[in-house]
Each structure stands twice: as C-alpha cells, then as structure tokens.
C-alpha positions as CSV (number, residue, x, y, z in Angstrom):
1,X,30.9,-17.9,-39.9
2,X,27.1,-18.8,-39.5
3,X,27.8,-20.1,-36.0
4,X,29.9,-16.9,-34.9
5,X,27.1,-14.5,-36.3
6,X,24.2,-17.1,-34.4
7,X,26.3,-16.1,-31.0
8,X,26.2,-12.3,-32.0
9,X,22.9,-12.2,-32.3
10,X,22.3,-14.1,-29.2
11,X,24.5,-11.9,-27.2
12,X,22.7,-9.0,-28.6
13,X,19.0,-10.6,-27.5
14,X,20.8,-11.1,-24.2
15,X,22.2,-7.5,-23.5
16,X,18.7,-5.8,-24.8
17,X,16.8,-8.3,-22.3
18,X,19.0,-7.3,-19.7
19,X,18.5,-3.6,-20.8
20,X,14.5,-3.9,-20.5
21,X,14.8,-5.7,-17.5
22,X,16.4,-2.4,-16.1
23,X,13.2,-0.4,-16.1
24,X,12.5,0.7,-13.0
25,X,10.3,3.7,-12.8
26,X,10.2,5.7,-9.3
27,X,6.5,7.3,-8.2
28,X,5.9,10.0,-5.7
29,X,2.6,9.3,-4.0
30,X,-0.4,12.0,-4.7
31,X,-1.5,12.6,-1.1
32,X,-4.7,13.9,-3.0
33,X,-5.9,10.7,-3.8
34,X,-4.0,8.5,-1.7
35,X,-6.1,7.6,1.4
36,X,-5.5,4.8,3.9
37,X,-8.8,4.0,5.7
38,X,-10.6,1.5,7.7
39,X,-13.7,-0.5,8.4
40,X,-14.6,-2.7,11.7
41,X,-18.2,-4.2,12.8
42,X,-19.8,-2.5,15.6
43,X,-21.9,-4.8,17.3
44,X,-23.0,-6.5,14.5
45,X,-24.7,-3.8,13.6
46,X,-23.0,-1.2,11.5
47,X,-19.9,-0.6,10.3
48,X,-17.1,2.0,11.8
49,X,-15.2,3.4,9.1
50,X,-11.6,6.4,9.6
51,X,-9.2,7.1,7.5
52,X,-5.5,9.2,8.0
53,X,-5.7,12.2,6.2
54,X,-1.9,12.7,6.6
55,X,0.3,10.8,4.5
56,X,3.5,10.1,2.2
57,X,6.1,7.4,0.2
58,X,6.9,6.2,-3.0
59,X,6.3,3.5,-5.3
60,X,9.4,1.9,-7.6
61,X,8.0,-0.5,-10.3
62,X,9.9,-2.2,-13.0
63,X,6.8,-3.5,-15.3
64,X,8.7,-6.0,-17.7
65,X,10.4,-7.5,-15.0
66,X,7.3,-7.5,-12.8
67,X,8.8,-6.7,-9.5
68,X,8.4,-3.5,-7.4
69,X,8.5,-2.0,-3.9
70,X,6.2,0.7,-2.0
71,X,6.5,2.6,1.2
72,X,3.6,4.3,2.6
73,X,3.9,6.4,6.1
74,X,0.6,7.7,7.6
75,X,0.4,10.2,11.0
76,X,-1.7,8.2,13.1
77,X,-2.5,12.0,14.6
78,X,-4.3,12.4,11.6
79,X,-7.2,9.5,12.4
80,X,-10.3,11.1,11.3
81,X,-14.1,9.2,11.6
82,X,-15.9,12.4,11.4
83,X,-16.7,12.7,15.1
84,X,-14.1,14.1,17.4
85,X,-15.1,12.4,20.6
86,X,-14.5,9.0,18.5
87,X,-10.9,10.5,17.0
88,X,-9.7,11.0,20.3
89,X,-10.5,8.2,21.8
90,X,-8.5,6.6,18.9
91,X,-5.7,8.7,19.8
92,X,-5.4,7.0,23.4
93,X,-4.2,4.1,24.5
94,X,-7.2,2.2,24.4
95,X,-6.0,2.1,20.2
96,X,-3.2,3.8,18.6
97,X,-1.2,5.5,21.6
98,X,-0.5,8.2,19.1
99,X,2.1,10.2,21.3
100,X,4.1,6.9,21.6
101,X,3.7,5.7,17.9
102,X,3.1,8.8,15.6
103,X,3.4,6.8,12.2
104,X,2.7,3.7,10.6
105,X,4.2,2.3,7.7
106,X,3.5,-0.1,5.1
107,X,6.7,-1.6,2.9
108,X,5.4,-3.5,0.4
109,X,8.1,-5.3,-1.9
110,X,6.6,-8.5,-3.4
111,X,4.3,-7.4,-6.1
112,X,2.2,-10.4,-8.3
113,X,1.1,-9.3,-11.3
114,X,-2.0,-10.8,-13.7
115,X,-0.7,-9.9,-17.2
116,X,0.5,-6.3,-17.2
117,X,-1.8,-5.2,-13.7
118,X,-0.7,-5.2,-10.1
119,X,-3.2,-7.8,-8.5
120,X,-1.3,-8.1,-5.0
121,X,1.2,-6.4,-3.0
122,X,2.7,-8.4,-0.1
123,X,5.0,-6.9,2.6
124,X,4.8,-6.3,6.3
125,X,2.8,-3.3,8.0
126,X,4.2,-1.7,11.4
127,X,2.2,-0.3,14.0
128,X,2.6,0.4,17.6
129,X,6.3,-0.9,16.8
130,X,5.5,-4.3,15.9
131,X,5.5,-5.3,12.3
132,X,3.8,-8.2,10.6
133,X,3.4,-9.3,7.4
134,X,0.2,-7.8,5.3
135,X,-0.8,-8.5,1.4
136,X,-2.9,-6.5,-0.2
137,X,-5.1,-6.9,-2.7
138,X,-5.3,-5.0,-6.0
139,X,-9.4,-4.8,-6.9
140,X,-8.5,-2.1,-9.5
141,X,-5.0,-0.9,-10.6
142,X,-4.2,1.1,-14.2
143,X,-1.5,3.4,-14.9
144,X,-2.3,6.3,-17.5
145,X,-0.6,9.7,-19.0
146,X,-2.3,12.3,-16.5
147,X,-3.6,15.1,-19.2
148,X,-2.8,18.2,-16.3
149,X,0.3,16.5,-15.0
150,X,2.1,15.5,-18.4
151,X,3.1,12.7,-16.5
152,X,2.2,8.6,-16.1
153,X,-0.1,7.7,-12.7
154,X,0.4,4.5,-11.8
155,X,-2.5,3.4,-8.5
156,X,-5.3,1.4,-7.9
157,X,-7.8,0.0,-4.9
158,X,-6.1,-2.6,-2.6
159,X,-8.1,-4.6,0.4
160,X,-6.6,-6.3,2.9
161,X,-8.0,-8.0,6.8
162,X,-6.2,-7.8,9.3
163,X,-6.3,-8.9,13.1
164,X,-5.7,-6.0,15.0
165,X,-4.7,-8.0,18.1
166,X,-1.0,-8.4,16.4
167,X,-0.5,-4.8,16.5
168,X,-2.1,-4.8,19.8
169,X,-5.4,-3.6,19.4
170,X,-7.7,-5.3,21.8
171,X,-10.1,-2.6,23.2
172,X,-13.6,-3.9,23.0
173,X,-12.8,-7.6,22.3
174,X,-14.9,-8.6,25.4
175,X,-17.5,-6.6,24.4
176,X,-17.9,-8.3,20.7
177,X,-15.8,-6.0,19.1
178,X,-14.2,-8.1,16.1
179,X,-11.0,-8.3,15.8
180,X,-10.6,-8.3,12.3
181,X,-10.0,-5.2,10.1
182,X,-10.6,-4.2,7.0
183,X,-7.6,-2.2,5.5
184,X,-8.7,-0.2,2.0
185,X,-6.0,2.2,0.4
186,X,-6.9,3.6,-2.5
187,X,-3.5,4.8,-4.0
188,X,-2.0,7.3,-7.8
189,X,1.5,7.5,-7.9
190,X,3.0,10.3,-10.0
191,X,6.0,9.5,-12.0
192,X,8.9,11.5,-11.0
C-alpha cells in the first residue's frame, strides 16, 4: 500500500512539473521603448551612432523552464543619425541598399539565464539577405506589473559587436573605418 501511494505521489510531482514547465508567456514588443541602434569609430576619433525608428516582433518566454524565443523586424528606411545627408547615404549602396533589403531581422531562440534574469540571447541576425549568427548580451533585464498597462513588461538592455563585413558592409574599410559594430537594443515587451 505504502509503495502504491509513493508512486501516486510521484506521478503527481511528475504531471505538476510537466504542468509548470508549460508556461510560456507570449509579449508584443512596445515600439515606444524598443529601439535598435548603433555605434562605429570614426577615425578614431568619435563615435557615429543611428538607430531604426521603425520596428516590430514578439517575445515568447517560458521562465521555469528557462527557454524562449524573440523576433525583432526593423525598416532599414527608417535609419536615422540625425543628419539627413548621413541617413541617405546609409540608404545606398555604399551600406544598407534599402530598396533591395527593406527589413532586418533578429530571431533570437537560445536564451541563458543567471537565476531568474535573461543574461544572453543567442540567435542569428539577417541583413542584406545573409544571416549569421549574433548573441546578445543582457546588461539589464527585469520584468514588472506596468501600473498604466495592468499588464507584466518583460525587456532589458542587450549589447552585441558585430563585423559588418558578413553582412556586407565594407564602405570605408580602406579608409580606417572599423569594421566592428556595436549593436545596442534596448527592448519592454507587453504581455499579451
């Protein structure tokens, strides 16, 4: 009797595991504090920084089991450095081709967590129609009860560098132009 009322139990433990396992929680990003930007060297000098103004995607994140996915679409039409000459000369060839490759887009679905916080999302970015694999790292993430939406935020900062050369960004290599990238999205998530 003791050993039939041992498996019960056991089969119980098993099924609620399985049961909080199942907790995946599906975000909408919040364009309004979502922004994908970046920073390059300019001669050694200074530092270049844009962002995309325009973007979209979702988060799904299952917290006890600690796994997750993201998508993230920006409109590389949307490229703004705060000085229009520079913009559109981002929009050409020499960088984006933006009438060739509107979008890029980030899938993200490895996520490593430190205790109950995102610290690293690795997937693969494509831009310019190639795709390689990015991971980005979390230097901030939370998840709270928003008091105006009535509704849990998941987000947090995320750094990566890249070398643009895989997407096919060379313009100004000869020059001195590095070819490295900082990538920064700051990202909130709105439960749905």
């Amino acid at each position: 009797m003791m050993i039939i009322k041992k498996a019960l139990i056991a089969a119980a433990a098993l099924g609620l595991s399985a049961f909080a396992q199942a907790q995946t929680a599906n975000y909408a990003i919040d364009p309004t504090h979502t922004f994908v930007t970046y920073e390059i060297g300019h001669f050694g000098t200074s530092t270049n920084r844009g962002r995309f103004d325009k973007k979209e995607g979702t988060v799904a994140l299952d917290k006890t089991a600690k796994t997750g996915k993201v998508e993230i679409t920006f409109e590389i039409a949307s490229v703004n450095t705060g000085v229009a000459p520079m913009n559109k000369h981002l929009l050409g060839d020499d960088f984006f081709s933006a009438e060739k490759f509107p979008t890029a887009k980030f899938v993200g679905d490895k996520f490593v967590f430190n205790g109950d916080k995102v610290s690293e999302v690795n997937g693969q970015l494509t831009l310019k129609d190639k795709t390689n694999p990015v991971t980005l790292k979390a230097t901030n993430f939370n998840c709270y009860q928003n008091p105006m939406l009535k509704r849990e935020v998941c987000g947090g900062d995320f750094e990566a560098t890249i070398d643009r050369t895989q997407w096919g960004i060379d313009y100004g290599l000869a020059w001195g132009f590095p070819k490295n990238v900082k990538l920064v999205i700051q990202v909130e998530a709105v439960r749905q």
